[in-house]
C-alpha positions in Angstrom: 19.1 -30.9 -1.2 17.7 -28.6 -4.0 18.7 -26.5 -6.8 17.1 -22.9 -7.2 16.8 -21.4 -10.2 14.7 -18.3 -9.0 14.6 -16.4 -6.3 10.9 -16.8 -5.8 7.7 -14.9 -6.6 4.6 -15.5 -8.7 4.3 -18.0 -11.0 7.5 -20.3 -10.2 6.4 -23.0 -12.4 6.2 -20.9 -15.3 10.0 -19.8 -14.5 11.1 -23.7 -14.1 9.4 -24.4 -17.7 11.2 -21.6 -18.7 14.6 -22.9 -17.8 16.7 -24.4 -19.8 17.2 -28.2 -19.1 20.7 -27.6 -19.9 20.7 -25.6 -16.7 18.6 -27.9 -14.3 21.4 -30.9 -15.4 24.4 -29.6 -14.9 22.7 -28.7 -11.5 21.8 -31.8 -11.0 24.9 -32.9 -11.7 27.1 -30.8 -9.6 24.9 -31.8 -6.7 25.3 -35.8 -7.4 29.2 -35.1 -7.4 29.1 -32.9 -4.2 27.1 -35.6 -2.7 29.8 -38.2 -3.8 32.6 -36.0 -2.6 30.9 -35.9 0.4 30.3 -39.1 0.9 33.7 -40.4 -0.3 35.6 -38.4 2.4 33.3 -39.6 5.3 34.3 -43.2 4.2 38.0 -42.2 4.3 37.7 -40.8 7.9 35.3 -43.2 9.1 38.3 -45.7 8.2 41.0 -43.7 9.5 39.3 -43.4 12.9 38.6 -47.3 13.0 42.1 -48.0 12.5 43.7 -45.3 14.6 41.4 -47.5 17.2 42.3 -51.0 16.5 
């Protein structure tokens, strides 16, 4: 998983210095809550199924 904040080109470390860290955090920390969502709602069917076959 990764976060863009350009589109490519030259230079692209000069664009992520650039960046606000405001920016790369809140990216960061939308994809540490997707992850969780994700994560959380395999569990949930992972259990469903398991007692759907007990």
């Amino acid at each position: 998983v990764s976060g863009v904040v350009n589109v490519g080109g030259l230079l692209d470390h000069l664009v992520l210095q650039n960046t606000r860290l405001y920016v790369v955090y809140r990216m960061a920390e939308l994809i540490a809550e997707g992850l969780t969502v994700a994560h959380l709602q395999y569990l949930r069917l992972r259990e469903r199924t398991a007692l759907a076959g007990s």
